[in-house]
N, C-alpha and C positions, 0 to 999 in steps of 0.2 A: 233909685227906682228899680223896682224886680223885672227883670226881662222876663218874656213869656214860658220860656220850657220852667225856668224856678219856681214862676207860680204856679204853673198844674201842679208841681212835685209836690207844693206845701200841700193842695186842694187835695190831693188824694191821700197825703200820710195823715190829714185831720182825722178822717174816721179811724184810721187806726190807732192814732193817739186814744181815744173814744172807745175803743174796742178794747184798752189795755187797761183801761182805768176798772175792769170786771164787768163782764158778764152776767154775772151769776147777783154781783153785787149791785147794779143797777133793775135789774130783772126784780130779783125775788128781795131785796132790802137785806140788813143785820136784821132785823126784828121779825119775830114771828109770834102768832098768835097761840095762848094755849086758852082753851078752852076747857073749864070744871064745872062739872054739871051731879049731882047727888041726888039721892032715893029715900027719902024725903026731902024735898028741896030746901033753900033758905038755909042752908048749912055757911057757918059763920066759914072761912077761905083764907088762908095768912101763906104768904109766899117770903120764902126766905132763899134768899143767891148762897151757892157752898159755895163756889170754887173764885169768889171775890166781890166787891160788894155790888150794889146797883150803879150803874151807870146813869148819866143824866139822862138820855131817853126812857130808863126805865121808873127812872123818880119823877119825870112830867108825866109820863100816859099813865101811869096809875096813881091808885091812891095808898098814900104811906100812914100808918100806924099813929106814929107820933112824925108830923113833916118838921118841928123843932131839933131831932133827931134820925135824919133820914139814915144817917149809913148804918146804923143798929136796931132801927126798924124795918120790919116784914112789910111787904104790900097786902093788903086787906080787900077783902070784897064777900058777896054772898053769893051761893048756889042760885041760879046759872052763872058764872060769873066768866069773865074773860080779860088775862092779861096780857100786856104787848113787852116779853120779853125779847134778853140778846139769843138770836140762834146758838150760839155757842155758850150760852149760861146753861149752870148744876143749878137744879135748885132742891127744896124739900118742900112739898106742898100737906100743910097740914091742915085735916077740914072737922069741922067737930060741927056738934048739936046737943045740948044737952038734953037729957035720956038716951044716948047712942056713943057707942066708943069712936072716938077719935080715929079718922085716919089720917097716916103719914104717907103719903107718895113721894120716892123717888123721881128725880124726873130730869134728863140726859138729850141728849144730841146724838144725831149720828147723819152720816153723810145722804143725802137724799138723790132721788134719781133726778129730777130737774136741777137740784146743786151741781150735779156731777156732770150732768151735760151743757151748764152753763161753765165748768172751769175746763173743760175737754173743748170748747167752741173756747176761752182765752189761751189754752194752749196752741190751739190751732192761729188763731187769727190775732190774738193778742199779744203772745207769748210770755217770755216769765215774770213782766209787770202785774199783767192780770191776774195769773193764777198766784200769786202772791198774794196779792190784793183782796181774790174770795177769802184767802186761807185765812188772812188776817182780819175780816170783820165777820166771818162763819156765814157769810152767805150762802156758803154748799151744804148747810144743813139745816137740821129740822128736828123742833124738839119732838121728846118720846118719854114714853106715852103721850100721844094728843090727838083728840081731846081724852080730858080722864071722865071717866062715868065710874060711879061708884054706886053702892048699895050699902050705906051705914047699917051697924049692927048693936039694935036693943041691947044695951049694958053701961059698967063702965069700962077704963083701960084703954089700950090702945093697940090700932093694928098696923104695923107695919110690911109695907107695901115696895119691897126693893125694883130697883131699873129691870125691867125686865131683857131677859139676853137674846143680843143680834144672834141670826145665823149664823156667823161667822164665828160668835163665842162659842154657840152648839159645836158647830165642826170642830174647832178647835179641842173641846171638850172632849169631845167623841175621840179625837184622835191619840188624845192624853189616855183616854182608859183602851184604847187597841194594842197600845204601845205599851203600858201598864201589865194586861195582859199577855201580851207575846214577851213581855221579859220574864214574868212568871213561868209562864212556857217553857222556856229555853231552862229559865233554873230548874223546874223539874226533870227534864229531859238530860242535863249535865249531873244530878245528883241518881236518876235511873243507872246514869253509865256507868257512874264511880262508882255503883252498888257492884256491878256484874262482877269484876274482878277478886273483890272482898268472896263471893261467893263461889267463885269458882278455885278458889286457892282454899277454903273450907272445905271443900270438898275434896279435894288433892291431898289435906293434910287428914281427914275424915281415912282415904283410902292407903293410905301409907301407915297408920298405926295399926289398919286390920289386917294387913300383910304381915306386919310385926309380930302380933298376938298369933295369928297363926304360923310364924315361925317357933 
């Protein structure tokens, strides 16, 4: 039989067991909704996973291609449509309508402000079972672009529509061509200096053969 100070101890470490199991992951789920919406609507919708294949939550909430063949078929739907993807899936979302080119969408994850304050509250009160735990079902993010709105374009062909870049890729970016530039910089300003010399020793040897001739 548990004496009494043992049982509080359990009573109080349960919410924390509870609090490490994620935050972020009980909160907001693995799954997020994307939403594809097109200009003219009724635009046919085929989802394809890059970075591995569908998982069984995402082969029940939707509807698959050929379900005789789920792991090699796309999920399918029509404009307005909406899928219940893994936070952490790549996918390529490809939407057509005949008389209109084909679009391709990119479409990526990235850390969200409710994910980040839900694995910031299991670091705090969970500790590293929890933020583990977001990490590993992608509860701290959220897919991108979402929702996608498009405006198909009268033709044939097709338009490709890459992830578009975090803030952080910009800075990054940005920082590549300052740096880029200030090396350019520097090479010119070291190829200036090694000039001076060349030119002043021309002219030293310029004033030395005219002393000559006039000897």
């Amino acid at each position: 039989m548990l004496n009494t100070p043992n049982y509080f101890k359990i009573i109080l470490v349960l919410p924390l067991l509870a609090l490490a199991t994620g935050c972020a992951s009980i909160t907001r789920g693995s799954n997020d909704a994307l939403e594809v919406n097109s200009t003219p609507s009724q635009a046919d919708v085929k989802v394809y996973r890059t970075n591995a294949g569908f998982n069984a939550k995402e082969l029940k909430n939707n509807t698959v291609e050929d379900p005789t063949n789920p792991g090699m078929s796309p999920l399918i739907g029509k404009t307005p449509a909406s899928f219940k993807l893994a936070r952490k899936g790549e996918y390529r979302v490809v939407i057509s309508k005949e008389g209109y080119k084909t679009a391709e969408v990119e479409v990526g994850n990235r850390l969200s402000g409710a994910g980040g304050a839900g694995m910031a509250g299991n670091a705090i009160f969970g500790g590293l079972v929890g933020v583990v735990v977001d990490a590993s079902t992608g509860a701290t993010k959220d897919l991108t672009p979402n929702p996608i709105d498009i405006t198909l374009e009268v033709g044939e062909g097709t338009v490709l529509i890459p992830l578009p870049k975090s803030k952080a890729d910009e800075d990054e970016q940005d920082e590549e061509v300052e740096s880029e530039e200030a090396a350019a910089e520097m090479a010119n300003e070291t190829a200036d200096t090694a000039e001076v010399p060349v030119a002043e020793e021309n002219s030293e040897a310029g004033e030395s053969e005219s002393q000559s001739d006039e000897e």
